[in-house]
C-alpha positions as CSV (number, residue, x, y, z in Angstrom):
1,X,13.8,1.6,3.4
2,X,12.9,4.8,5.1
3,X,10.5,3.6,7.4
4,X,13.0,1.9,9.3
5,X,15.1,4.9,9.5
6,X,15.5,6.6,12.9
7,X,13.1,9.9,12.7
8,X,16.4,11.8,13.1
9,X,17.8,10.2,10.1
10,X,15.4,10.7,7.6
11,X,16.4,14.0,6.1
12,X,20.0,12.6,4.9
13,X,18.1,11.2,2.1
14,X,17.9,13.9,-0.6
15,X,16.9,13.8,-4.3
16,X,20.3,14.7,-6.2
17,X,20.7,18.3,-7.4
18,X,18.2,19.3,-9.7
19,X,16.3,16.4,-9.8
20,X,13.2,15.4,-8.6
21,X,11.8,12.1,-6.8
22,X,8.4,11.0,-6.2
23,X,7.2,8.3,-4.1
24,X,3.9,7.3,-3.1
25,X,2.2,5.3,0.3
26,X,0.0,2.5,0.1
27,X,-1.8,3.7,3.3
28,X,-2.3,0.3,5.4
29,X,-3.3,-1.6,1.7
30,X,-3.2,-4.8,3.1
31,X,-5.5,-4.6,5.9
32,X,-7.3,-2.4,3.6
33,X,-7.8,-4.9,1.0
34,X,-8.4,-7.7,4.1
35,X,-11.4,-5.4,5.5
36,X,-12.9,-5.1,2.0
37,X,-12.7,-9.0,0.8
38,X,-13.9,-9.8,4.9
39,X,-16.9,-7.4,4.8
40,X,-15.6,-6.1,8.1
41,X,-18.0,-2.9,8.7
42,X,-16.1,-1.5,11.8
43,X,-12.8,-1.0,9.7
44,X,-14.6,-0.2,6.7
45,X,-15.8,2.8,8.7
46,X,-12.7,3.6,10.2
47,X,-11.0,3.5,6.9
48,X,-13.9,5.8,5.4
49,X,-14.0,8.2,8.2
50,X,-9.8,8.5,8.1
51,X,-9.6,7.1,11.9
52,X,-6.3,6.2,13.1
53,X,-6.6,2.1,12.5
54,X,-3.5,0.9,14.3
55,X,-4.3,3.1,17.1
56,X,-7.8,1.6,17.5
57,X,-6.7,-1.4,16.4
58,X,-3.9,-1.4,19.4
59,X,-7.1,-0.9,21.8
60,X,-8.9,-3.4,20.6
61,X,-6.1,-5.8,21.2
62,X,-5.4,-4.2,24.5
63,X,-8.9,-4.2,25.5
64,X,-9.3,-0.6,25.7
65,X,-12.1,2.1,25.3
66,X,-11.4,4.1,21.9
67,X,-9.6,7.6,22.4
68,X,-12.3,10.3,22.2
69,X,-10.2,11.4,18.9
70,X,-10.2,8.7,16.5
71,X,-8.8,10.5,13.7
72,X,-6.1,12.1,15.7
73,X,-5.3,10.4,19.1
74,X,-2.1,11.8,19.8
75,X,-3.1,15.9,19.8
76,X,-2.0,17.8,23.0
77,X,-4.0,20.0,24.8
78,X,-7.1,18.4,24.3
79,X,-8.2,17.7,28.1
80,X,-10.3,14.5,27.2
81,X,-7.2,12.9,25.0
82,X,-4.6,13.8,27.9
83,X,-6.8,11.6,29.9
84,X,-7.3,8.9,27.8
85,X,-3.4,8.8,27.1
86,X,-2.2,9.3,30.6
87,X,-4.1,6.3,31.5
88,X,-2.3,4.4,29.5
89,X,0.5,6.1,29.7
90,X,0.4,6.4,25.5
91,X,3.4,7.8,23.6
92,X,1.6,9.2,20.7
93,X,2.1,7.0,17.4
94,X,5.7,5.9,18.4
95,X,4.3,4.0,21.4
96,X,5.4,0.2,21.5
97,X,2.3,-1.1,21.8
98,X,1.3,0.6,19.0
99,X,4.1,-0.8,17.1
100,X,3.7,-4.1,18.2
101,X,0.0,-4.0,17.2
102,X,0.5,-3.0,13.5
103,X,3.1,-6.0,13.6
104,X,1.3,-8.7,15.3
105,X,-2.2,-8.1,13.0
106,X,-0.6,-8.4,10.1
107,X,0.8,-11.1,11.1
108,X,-2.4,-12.4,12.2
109,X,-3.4,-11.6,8.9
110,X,-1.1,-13.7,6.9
111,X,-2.3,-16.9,8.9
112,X,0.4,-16.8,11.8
113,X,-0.7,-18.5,15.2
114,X,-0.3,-15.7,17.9
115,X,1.3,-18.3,20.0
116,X,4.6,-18.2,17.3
117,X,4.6,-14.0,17.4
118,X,7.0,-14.3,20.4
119,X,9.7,-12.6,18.6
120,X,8.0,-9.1,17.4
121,X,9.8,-6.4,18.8
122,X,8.1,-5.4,21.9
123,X,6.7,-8.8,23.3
124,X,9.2,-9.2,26.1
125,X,9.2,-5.5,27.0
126,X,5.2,-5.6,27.2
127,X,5.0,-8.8,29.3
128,X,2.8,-11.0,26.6
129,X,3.9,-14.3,26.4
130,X,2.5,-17.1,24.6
131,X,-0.9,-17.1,26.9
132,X,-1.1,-13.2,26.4
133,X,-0.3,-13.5,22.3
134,X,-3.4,-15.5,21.9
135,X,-5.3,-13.4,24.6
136,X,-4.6,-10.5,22.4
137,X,-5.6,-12.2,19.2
138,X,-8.7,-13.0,20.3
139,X,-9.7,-9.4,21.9
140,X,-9.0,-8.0,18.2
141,X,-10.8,-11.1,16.4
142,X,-13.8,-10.8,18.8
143,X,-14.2,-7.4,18.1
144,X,-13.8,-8.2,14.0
145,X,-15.9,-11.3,13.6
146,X,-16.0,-10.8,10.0
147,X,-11.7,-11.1,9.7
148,X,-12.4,-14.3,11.5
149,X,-15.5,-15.6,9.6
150,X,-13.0,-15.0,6.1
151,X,-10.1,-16.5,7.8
152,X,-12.0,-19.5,8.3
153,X,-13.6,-19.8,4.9
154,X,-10.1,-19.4,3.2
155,X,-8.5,-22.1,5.4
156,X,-11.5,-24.5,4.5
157,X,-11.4,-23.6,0.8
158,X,-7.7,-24.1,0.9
159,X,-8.1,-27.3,2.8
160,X,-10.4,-28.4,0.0
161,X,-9.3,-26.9,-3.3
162,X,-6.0,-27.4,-2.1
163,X,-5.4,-23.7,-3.2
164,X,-7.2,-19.7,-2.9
165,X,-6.9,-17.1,-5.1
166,X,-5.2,-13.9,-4.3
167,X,-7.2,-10.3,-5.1
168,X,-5.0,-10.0,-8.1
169,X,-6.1,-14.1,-9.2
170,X,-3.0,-15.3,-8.0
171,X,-2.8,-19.4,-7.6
172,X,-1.6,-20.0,-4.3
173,X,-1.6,-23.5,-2.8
């Protein structure tokens, strides 16, 4: 629940008096464990190298060069960075597109057609309709031909078997 808390809310949570709490982060698991099972080398790297992913990730839907920072985009001061993001006119790792981009891969991810993303949170404000969804989809699948190549192989398998197996041997038909 407290990533969709409002940055200025997020210090009314507090552990109770005395008491401690512990969470933990997963750290982009998913496409994580996507990017291992695809063999996709470019996010394999990125992942390895601690690169910011959705950033890149938002370029390579957007069609964009790579910031000259990849593990920190968003740093001020740096003359090369402030050009990159005034170009684009980038809001650091709040921007919408950015936010749209972690949304729309994973949905991508889970089998969704771009086409029926229409609803994410930032599609209207950007300008993408259905034309631009599958535009997008296929800038970021172009660049990871691997993602593709799996997605394709689990759809036939499925198609089939009539079922895949999750990472953790889950049936699912």
């Amino acid at each position: 629940a407290l990533p969709t808390l409002p940055d200025d809310l997020v210090d009314i949570v507090l552990p109770e008096l005395n008491g401690i709490e512990f969470g933990w982060d997963w750290d982009q698991i998913e496409l994580r464990i996507i990017t291992s099972e695809a063999g996709d080398e470019s996010l394999r790297q990125a992942f390895a190298n601690g690169y910011d992913v959705h950033t890149l990730n938002t370029c390579d839907l957007f069609g964009w060069p790579y910031p000259p920072d990849l593990v920190d985009p968003h740093r001020k001061g740096d003359p090369a960075l402030d050009e990159w993001g005034a170009q684009r006119r980038w809001q650091g790792k709040k921007d919408i597109r950015r936010r749209f981009a972690k949304v729309f891969i994973y949905r991508l991810l889970y089998g969704a057609r771009p086409d029926t993303c229409d609803d994410i949170p930032g599609v209207v404000t950007l300008g993408l309709d259905k034309r631009g969804l599958v535009r997008a989809s296929e800038n970021w699948l172009n660049r990871h031909p691997a993602i593709r190549a799996y997605q394709r192989a689990l759809a036939e398998k499925a198609s089939k078997q009539g079922m895949v197996y999750s990472f953790m041997g889950r049936r699912r038909t």
